[in-house]
N, C-alpha and C positions, 0 to 999 in steps of 0.2 A: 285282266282275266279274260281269256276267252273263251264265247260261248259255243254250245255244244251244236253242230249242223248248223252254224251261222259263220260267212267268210267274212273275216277279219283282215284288214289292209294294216299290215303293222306299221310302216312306213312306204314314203315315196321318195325317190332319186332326185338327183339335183333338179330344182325347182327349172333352170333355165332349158335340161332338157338335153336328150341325146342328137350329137349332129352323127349327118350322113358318113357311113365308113367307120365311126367311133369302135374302137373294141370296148365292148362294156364287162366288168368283170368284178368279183367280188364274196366275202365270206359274210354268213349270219351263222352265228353259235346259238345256240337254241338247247333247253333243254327242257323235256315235258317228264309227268307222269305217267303219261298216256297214248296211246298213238294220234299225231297229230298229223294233216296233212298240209303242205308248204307248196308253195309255186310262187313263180318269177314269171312277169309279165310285161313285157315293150307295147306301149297301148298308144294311141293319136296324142299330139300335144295338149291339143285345144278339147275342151268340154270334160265331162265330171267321168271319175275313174271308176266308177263303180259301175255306167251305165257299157261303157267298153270293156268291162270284167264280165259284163253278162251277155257279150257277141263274141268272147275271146274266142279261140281255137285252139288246142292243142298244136305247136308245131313239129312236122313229120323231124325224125333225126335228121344232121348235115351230114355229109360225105366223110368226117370222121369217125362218128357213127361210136360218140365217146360219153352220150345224155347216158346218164345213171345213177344208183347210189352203190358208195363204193368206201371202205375202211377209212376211220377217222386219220387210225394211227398205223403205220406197221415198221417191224421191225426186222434190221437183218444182225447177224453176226459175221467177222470174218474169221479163216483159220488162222493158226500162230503162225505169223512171219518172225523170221528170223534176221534181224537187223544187219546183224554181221555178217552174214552170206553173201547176201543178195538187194538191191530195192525192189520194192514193190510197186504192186499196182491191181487196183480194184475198177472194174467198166461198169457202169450205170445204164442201163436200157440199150443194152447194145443185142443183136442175135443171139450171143454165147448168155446173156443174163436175163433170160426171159419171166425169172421168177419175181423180174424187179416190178413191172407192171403188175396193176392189180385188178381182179374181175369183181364186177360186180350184175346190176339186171339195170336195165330200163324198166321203169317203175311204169311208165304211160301205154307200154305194149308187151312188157315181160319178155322182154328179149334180152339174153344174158351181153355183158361189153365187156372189152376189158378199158381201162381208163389208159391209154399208151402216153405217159408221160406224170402219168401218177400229179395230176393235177387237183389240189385242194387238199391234198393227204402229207400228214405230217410224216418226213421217213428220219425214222432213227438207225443209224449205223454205230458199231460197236466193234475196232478195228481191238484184234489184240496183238499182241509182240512177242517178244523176247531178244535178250539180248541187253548190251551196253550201250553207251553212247546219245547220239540225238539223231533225229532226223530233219528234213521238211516236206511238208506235204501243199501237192500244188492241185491246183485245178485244171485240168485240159478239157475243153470242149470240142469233142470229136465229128458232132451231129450238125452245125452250125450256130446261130446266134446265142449264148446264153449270157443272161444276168439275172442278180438272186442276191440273196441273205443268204449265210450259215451261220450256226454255232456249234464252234468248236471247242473241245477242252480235255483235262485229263481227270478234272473233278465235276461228276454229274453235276451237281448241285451248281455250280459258278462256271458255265460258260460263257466263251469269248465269242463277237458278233463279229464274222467278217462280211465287207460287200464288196462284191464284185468292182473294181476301177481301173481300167486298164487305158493308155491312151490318152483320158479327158474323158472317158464317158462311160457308164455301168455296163455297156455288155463287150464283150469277145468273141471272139473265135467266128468270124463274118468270114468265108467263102476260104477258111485254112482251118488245121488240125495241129497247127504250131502255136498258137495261144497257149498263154500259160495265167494260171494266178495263183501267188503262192499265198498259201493259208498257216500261216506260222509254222514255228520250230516246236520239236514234242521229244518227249523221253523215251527212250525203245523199256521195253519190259512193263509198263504202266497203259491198259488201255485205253485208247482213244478212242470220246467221243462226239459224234459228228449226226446235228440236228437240222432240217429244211425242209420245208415245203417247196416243191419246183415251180418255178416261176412260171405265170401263161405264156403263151406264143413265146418260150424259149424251147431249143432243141436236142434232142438225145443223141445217141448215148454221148456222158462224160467220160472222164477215165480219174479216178484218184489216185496221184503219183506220189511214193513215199522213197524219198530220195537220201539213205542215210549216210551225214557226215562226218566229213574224215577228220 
């Protein structure tokens, strides 16, 4: 339970401690009744964490200038592709998809951001079809390095987990735009859905490639 006008340390990070250069990253789900206030804080190794809680600083934003709070969840739809026409293809964070990133404010100076890579926010995609047949659906990464989790499926309810493995190792598309990673095979007329969080220091835009076969 915690108390009201009194800061509370919910937990502390690995006991042995962050080394120099480490990217540190990571989600707490939290849920109040009430407005509560939360902070993350990199303090000295050595000596008691509360006395360094009480010389902390606010830190200025970095150069991507991406500190905020910003939608749990969002959601996109696409229009009806038609299987037997044509393949498809949907871009993720690219110029033409600016709606994909999401705004929010910096909480510490009320400066509005937008989060450019939609970091920590679950996105749901809702491809629809028509048409006969099957297709496959692949991954390109257009922007540079990515690796991730998805789940894909044609029944909300029981989605399938794919991860990124190309090569021997979880990410692609390193200094090319020919990476590929295919994310199964799917039924044209039945919507497809497609669940992730974007992985940190991976790169934008993707492209979703819906290749139907013959």
């Amino acid at each position: 339970m915690l108390e009201k006008g009194k800061r509370t340390i919910l937990f502390e990070d690995n006991v042995k401690g962050i080394r120099q250069d480490d990217l540190v990253s990571g989600i707490v789900e939290v849920e109040t009744l009430s407005p509560v206030r939360f902070g993350a804080a990199i303090l000295p190794y050595e000596g008691s964490v509360e006395k360094h809680l009480e010389k902390a600083r606010y830190l200025p934003p970095d150069s991507h200038e991406m500190r905020g709070t910003f939608p749990m969840h969002v959601y996109f739809e696409s229009g009806v592709w038609d299987v037997e026409k044509s393949a498809g293809k949907i871009e993720l964070g690219s110029a033409e998809s600016t709606a994909f990133f999401q705004e929010g404010r910096d909480e510490l100076n009320f400066i509005g951001r937008e989060n450019t890579g939609n970091y920590g926010i679950t996105c749901h995609l809702t491809i629809h079809s028509k048409g006969a047949g099957k297709y496959d659906l692949y991954l390109n990464p257009n922007g540079g390095v990515f690796e991730g989790t998805l789940e894909i499926g044609q029944d909300r309810r029981l989605l399938r987990i794919y991860r990124t493995e190309r090569y021997g190792t979880r990410w692609f598309g390193h200094d090319t735009i020919y990476d590929y990673e295919k994310l199964g095979t799917w039924e044209a007329g039945k919507d497809l859905y497609i669940r992730f969080i974007p992985p940190g220091a991976c790169y934008f835009p993707i492209r979703l490639l819906f290749v139907p076969k013959k």
